[in-house]
C-alpha positions as CSV (number, residue, x, y, z in Angstrom):
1,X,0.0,0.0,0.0
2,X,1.5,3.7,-0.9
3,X,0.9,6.3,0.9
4,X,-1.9,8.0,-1.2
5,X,-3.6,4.4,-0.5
6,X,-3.3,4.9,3.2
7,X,-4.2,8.7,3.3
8,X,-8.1,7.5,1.3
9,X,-8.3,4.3,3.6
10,X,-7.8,6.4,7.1
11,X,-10.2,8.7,5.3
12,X,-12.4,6.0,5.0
13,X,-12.4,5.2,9.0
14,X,-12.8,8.2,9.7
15,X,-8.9,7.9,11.1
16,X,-7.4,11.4,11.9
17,X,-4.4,10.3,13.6
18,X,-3.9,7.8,10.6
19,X,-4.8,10.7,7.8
20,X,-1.8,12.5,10.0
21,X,0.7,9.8,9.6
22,X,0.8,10.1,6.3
23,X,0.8,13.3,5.7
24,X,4.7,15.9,6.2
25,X,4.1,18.8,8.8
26,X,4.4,21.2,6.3
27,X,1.9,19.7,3.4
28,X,-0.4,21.6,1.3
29,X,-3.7,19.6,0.4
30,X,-6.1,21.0,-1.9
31,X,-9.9,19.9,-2.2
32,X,-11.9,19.9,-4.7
33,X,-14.5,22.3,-3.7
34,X,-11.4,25.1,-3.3
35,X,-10.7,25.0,0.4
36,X,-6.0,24.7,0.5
37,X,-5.3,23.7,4.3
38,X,-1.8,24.3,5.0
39,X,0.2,22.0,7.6
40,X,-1.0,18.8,9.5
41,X,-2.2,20.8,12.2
42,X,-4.5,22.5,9.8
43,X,-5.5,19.2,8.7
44,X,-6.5,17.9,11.5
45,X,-8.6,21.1,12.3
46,X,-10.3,20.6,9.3
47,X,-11.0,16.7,9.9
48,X,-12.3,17.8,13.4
49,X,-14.8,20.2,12.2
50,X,-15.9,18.0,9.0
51,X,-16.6,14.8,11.0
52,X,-17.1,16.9,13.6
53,X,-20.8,18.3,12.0
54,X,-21.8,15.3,11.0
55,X,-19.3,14.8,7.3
56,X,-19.1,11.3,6.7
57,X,-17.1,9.1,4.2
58,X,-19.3,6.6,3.0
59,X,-17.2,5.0,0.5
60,X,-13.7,5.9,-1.3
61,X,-13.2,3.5,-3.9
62,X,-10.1,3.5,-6.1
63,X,-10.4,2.8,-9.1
64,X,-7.0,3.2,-10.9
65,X,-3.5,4.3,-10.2
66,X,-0.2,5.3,-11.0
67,X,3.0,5.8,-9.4
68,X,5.9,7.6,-11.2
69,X,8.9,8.5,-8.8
70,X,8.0,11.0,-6.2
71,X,4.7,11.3,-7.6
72,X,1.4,9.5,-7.0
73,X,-1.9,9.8,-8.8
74,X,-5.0,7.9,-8.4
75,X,-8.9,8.0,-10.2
76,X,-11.8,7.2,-7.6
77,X,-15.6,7.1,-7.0
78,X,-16.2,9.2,-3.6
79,X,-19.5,8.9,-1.7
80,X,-20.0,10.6,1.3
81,X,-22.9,12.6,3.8
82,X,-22.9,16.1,4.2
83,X,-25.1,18.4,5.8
84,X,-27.7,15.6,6.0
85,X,-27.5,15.2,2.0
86,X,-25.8,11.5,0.8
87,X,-23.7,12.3,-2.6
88,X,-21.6,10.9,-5.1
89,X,-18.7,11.9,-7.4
90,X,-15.8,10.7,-9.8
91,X,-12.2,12.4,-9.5
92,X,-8.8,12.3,-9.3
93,X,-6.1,12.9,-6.9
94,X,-2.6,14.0,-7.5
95,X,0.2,13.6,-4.8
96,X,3.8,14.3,-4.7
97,X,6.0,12.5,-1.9
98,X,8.9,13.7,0.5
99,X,10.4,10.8,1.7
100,X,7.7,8.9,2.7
101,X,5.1,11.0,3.3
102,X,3.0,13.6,1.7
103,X,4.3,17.0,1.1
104,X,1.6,17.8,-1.4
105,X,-2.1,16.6,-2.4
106,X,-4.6,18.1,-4.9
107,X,-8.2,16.6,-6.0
108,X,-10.2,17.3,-8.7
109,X,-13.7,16.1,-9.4
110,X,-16.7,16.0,-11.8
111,X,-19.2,18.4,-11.4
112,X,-22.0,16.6,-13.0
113,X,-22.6,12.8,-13.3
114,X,-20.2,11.4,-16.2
115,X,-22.2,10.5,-19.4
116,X,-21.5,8.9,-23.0
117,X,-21.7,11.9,-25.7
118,X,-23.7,10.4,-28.5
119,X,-24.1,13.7,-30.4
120,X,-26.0,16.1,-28.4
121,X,-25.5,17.7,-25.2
122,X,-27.5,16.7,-21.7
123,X,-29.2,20.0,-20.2
């Protein structure tokens, strides 16, 4: 298991101290929805408050990956609960390593449920 492996499955527990672990004092994650939370103590804030309001992973599945050096990159299906409201999205998370840990972490997602283009446009 690499390190981007362990940072989703802690996610998936709901694991702060093993989200932490993985994670270099001074990283810089990036989420999809915009939010950049500097350091692992800002991290951890933001894990506190998330799960701490009710956020809930429901499911982090991984569904390819790559590994080139220093660099990690992996495709998934996310579902979680927020705010009372279950959803679902495709994306794709980009890592870099330092050592063993991770120094830097971006996401990007869909916006809209992914759909074969067959000529015309969905509204």
């Amino acid at each position: 298991m690499n390190q981007l492996h362990a940072y989703i499955d802690a996610w998936r527990r709901h694991d702060i101290a093993g989200v932490l672990a993985t994670l270099t004092d001074d990283c810089v994650i990036t989420e999809c929805y915009g939010p950049v939370y500097r350091g692992r103590q800002r991290v951890e804030q933001w894990m506190r408050a998330w799960f701490g309001v009710g956020g809930s992973v429901d499911g982090w599945e991984i569904t390819s990956q790559a590994t080139a050096g220093d660099g990690l990159v992996a495709e998934w299906i996310f579902s979680c609960t927020w705010q009372g409201e279950a959803a679902t999205f495709q994306g794709a998370t980009i890592a870099r390593l330092e050592g063993e840990k991770i120094a830097y972490l971006r996401e990007y997602a869909t916006s809209a449920p992914l759909y074969d283009w067959t000529g015309t446009w969905r509204d």
